[in-house]
C-alpha positions in Angstrom: 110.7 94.1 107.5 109.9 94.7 104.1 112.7 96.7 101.7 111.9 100.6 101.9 112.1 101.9 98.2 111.5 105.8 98.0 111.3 106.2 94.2 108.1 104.3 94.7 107.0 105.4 97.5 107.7 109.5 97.4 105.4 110.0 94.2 102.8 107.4 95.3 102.6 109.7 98.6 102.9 113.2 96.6 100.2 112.1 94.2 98.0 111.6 97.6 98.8 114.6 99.0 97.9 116.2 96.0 94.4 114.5 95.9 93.6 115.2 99.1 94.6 118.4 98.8 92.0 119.2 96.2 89.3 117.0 97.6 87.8 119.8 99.9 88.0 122.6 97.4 85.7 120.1 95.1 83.9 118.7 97.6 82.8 122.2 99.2 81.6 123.2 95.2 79.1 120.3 95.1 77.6 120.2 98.5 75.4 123.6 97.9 74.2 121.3 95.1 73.6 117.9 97.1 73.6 117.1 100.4 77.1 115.8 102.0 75.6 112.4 102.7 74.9 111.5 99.1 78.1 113.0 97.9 79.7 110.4 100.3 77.6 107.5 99.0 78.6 108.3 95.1 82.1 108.2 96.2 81.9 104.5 97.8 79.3 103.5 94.7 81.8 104.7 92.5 84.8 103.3 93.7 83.2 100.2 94.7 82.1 99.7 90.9 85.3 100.6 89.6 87.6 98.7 92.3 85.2 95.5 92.0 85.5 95.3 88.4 89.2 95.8 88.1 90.1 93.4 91.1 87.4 91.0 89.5 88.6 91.0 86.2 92.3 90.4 87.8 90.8 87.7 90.3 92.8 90.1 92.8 90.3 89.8 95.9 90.4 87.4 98.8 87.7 89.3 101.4 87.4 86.2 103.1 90.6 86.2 105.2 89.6 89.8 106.1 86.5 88.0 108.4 88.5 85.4 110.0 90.1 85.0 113.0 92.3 87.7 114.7 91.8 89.9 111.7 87.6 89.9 112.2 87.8 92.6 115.2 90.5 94.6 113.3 88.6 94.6 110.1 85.2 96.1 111.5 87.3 98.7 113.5 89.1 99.9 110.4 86.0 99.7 108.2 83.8 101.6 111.0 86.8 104.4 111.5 87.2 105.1 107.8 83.4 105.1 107.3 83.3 107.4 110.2 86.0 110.0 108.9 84.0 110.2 105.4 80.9 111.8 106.9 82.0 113.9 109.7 84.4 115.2 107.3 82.0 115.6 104.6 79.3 116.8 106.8 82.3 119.3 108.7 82.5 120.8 105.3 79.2 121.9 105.3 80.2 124.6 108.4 84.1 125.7 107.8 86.0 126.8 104.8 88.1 123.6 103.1 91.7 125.6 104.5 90.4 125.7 108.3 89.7 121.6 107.3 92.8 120.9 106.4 95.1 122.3 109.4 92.4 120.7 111.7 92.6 117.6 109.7 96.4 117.7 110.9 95.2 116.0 114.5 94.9 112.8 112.5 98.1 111.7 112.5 99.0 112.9 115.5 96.3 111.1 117.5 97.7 108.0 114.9 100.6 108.3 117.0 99.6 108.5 120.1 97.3 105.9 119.9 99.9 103.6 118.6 102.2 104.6 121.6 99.1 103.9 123.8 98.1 100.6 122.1 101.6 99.1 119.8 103.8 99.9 122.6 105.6 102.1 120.1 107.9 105.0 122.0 108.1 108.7 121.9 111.2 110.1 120.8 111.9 113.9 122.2 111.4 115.2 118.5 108.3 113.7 117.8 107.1 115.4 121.3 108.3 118.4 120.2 106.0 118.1 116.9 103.1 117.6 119.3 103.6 120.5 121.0 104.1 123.0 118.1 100.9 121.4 116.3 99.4 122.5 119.7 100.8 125.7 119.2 99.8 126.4 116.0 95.8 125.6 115.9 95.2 128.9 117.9 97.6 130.8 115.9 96.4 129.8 113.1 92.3 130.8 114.2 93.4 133.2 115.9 90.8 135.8 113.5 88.0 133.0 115.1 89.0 132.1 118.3 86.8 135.3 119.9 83.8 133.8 118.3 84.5 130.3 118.8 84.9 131.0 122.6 81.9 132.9 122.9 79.8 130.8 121.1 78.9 133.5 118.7 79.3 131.6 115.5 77.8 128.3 116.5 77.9 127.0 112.8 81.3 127.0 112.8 82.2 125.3 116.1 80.3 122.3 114.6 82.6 122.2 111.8 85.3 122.2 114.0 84.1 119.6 116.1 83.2 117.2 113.3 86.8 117.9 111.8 88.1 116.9 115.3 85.7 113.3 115.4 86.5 112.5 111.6 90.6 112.8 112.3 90.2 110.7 115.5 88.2 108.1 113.2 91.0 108.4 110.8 93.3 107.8 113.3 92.0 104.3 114.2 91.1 103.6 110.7 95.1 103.7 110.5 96.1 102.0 113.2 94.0 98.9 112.5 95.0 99.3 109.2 98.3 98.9 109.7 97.1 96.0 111.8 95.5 94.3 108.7 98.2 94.8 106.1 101.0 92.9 107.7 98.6 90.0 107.0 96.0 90.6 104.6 96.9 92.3 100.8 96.0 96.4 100.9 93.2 96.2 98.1 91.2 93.8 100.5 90.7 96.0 103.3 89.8 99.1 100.5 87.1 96.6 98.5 85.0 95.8 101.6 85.6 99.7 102.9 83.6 100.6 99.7 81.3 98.5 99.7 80.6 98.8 103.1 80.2 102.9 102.5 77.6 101.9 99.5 75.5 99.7 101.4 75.9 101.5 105.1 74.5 105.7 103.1 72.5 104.3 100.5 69.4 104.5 102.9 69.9 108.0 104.2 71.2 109.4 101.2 69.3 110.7 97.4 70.9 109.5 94.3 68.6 110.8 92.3 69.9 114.6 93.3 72.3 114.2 90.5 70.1 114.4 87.7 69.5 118.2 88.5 73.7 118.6 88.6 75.3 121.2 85.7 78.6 120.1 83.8 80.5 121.8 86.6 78.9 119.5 89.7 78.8 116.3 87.2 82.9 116.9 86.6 83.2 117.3 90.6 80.9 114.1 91.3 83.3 112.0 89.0 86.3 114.0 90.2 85.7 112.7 93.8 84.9 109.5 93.0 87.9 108.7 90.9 89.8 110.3 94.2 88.8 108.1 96.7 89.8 105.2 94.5 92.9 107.1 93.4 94.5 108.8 96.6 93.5 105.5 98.5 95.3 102.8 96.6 98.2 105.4 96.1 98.5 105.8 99.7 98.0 101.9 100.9 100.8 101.1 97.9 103.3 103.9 99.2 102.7 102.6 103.0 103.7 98.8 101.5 106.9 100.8 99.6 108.1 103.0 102.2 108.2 103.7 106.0 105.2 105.3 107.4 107.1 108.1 108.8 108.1 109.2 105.9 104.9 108.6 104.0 103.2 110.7 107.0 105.4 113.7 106.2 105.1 114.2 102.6 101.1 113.9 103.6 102.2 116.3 106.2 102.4 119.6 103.1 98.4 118.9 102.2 97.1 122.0 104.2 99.8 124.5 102.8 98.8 122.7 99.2 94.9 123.4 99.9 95.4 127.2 101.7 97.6 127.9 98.3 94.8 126.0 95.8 91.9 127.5 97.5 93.6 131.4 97.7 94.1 130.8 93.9 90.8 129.5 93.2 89.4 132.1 95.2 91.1 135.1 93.5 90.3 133.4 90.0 86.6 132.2 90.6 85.1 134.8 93.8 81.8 132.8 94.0 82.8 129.2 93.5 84.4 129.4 97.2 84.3 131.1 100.4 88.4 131.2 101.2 89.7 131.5 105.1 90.1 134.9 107.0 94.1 135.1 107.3 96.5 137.3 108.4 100.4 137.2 109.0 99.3 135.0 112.4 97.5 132.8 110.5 99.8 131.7 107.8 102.3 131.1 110.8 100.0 129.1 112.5 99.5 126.9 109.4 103.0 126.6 109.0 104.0 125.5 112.3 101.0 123.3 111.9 103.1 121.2 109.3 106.2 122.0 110.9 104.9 120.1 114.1 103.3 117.5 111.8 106.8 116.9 110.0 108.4 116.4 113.4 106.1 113.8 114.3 105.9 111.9 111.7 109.6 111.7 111.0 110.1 110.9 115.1 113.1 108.6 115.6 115.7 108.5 112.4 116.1 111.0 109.8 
């Protein structure tokens, strides 16, 4: 068991949260401008070229041990989930409002959880049930302006966005379980290299590069923006899992959706047409909040 050290992990896991935070507010800004697909190529290119040329020039890499052995069924799993969770979230984007992501986005590491019950043998405690069951709770409070037209099928757009948000946290959920699987053997920035370089070889054919040469200031600042978060909020949060327990890196991740409904009602009052910002009333903002709540209770499970 390694030795927990919050001081380096709490601000490696706020700076994350942060990031991530932000990342749908930006990324909803450039796809009017180019299609989600090639948005999620630039952001493996870019991190790929930046990662590879840092871990390079340190002579920090060793793919290899990532292909053999044990490890070779763990590493495509990961690599596939993360892949995964990049384009249905990207492409969810396209269809709900960057708020509505983020509370959805909350099943992530629940299902995380549950999976590693199912498949690490890990147990419940009766708090972390408790955090399932008010995250259950507070999904329909917190749609509760949408869930007449959800149900009937009136806004058919929007259930898609839903249902991607739902496919990309389950493929973030085994991205993190197998993860976790890899690091206890191989070093974090291994597993991240081949991730993005897998991304920049597995879009490239479906996506348009060349879509950014008719970008303004604005969508040029968001393209680098995104790409320095990938690398960014990714190596913060592989570092704080290696400092600090997961639990507690999970909870701090746990604020994101309060972060992004504040940022995007701000965003929204300041700039009316960069954003569409989510229908909420009182119901709502409870529903987000026992949301986290749930996700706090969780995450934090057994021990403090």
């Amino acid at each position: 068991m390694h030795q927990s050290n919050w001081r380096v992990g709490l601000p490696l896991a706020l700076i994350t949260a942060f990031l991530w935070a932000l990342l749908p507010i930006a990324m909803k800004g450039l796809i009017t401008d180019m299609d989600s697909t090639t948005v999620t190529w630039f952001r493996f290119f870019g991190a790929a070229l930046f990662a590879g040329a840092w871990y390079g020039w340190r002579r920090d890499l060793q793919l290899g041990a990532l292909f053999r052995g044990k490890l070779l069924p763990y590493t495509l799993l990961a690599v596939g989930g993360l892949l995964g969770n990049y384009i249905a979230y990207a492409t969810g984007l396209n269809y709900i409002t960057p708020g509505a992501l983020q509370v959805l986005i909350q099943l992530a590491p629940l299902l995380l959880l549950i999976f590693s019950v199912i498949w690490l043998g890990e147990r419940f405690s009766a708090r972390q049930w408790m955090g399932v069951a008010l995250v259950c709770m507070g999904l329909p409070l917190f749609f509760n302006l949408r869930i007449q037209e959800l149900l009937e099928g009136e806004d058919r757009q929007y259930l898609i966005g839903v249902g991607l948000v739902v496919i990309a946290a389950a493929t973030w959920a085994v991205y993190g379980l197998f993860q976790k699987k890899i690091l206890a053997q191989s070093r974090p920035q291994n597993l991240l290299m081949l991730i993005y370089v897998a991304g920049s070889l597995c879009f490239l054919p479906v996506s348009n590069p060349t879509s950014a040469l008719q970008l303004d200031a604005l969508g040029w600042g968001l393209l680098l923006f995104l790409t320095a978060n990938t690398l960014i909020a990714y190596s913060a949060f592989a570092k704080a899992m290696a400092a600090w327990e997961a639990s507690r890196v999970s909870a701090t991740l746990a604020l994101v959706p309060l972060m992004t409904l504040a940022l995007s009602a701000i965003i929204g009052a300041l700039w009316p047409a960069y954003i569409e910002v989510e229908p909420m009333n009182w119901i709502s903002w409870v529903g987000a909040f026992t949301v986290v709540l749930g996700s706090l209770l969780a995450a934090i499970g057994r021990g403090r």
